[in-house]
C-alpha positions as CSV (number, residue, x, y, z in Angstrom):
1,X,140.1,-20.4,62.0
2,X,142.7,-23.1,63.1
3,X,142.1,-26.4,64.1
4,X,144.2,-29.2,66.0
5,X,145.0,-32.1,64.4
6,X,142.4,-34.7,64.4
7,X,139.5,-31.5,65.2
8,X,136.9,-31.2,62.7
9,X,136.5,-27.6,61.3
10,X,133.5,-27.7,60.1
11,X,134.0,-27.6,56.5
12,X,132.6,-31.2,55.9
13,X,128.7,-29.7,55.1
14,X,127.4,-33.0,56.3
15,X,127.8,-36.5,56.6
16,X,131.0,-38.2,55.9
17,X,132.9,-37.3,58.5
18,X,136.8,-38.5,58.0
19,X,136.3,-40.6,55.5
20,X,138.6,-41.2,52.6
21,X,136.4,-39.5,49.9
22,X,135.1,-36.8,52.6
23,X,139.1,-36.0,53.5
24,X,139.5,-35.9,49.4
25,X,136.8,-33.4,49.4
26,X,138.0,-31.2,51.5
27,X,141.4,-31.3,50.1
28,X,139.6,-30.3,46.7
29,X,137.9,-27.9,48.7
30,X,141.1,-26.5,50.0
31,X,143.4,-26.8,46.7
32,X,140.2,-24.6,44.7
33,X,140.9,-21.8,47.4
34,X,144.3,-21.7,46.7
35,X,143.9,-21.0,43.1
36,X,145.1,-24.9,41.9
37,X,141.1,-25.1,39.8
38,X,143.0,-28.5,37.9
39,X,143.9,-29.9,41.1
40,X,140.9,-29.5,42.9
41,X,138.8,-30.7,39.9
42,X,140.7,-33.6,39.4
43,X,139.9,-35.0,43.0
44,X,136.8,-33.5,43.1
45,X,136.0,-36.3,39.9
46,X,137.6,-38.8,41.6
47,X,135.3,-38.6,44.8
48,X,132.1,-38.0,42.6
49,X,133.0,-41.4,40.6
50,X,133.9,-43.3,43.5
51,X,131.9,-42.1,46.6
52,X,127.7,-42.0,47.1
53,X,125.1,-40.2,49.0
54,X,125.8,-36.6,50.7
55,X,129.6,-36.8,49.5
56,X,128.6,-37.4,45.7
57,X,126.4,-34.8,45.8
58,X,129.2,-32.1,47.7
59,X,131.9,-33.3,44.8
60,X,128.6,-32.8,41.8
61,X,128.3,-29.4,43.4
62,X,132.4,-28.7,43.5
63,X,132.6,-29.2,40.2
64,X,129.6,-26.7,38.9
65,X,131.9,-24.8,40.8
66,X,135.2,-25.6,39.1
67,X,133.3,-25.6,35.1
């Protein structure tokens, strides 16, 4: 499913909307699809160190996913 620019997908499981860590997520989320595991674990850390709440917990989950 496409999106416009600036239309949310959907993909954001929760709170957090466009923020920085939230848009890092996703890009994590997006870079593990692709088949780049380093690349999405690498963010996915960066938004579990430096984000709380709902968005820690999505990043903690990402990277059960990526170990």
């Amino acid at each position: 499913m496409w999106t416009r620019p600036g239309q949310r997908d959907g993909l954001e499981g929760g709170s957090g909307g466009d923020s920085p860590h939230s848009i890092k997520l996703s890009l994590a989320r997006e870079l593990h699809a692709l088949g780049d595991a380093e690349g999405a674990r690498s963010l996915a850390e960066e938004v579990e160190a430096e984000s709380s709440g709902d968005v820690k917990a999505q990043a903690r989950r990402l990277l059960t996913e990526l170990h």
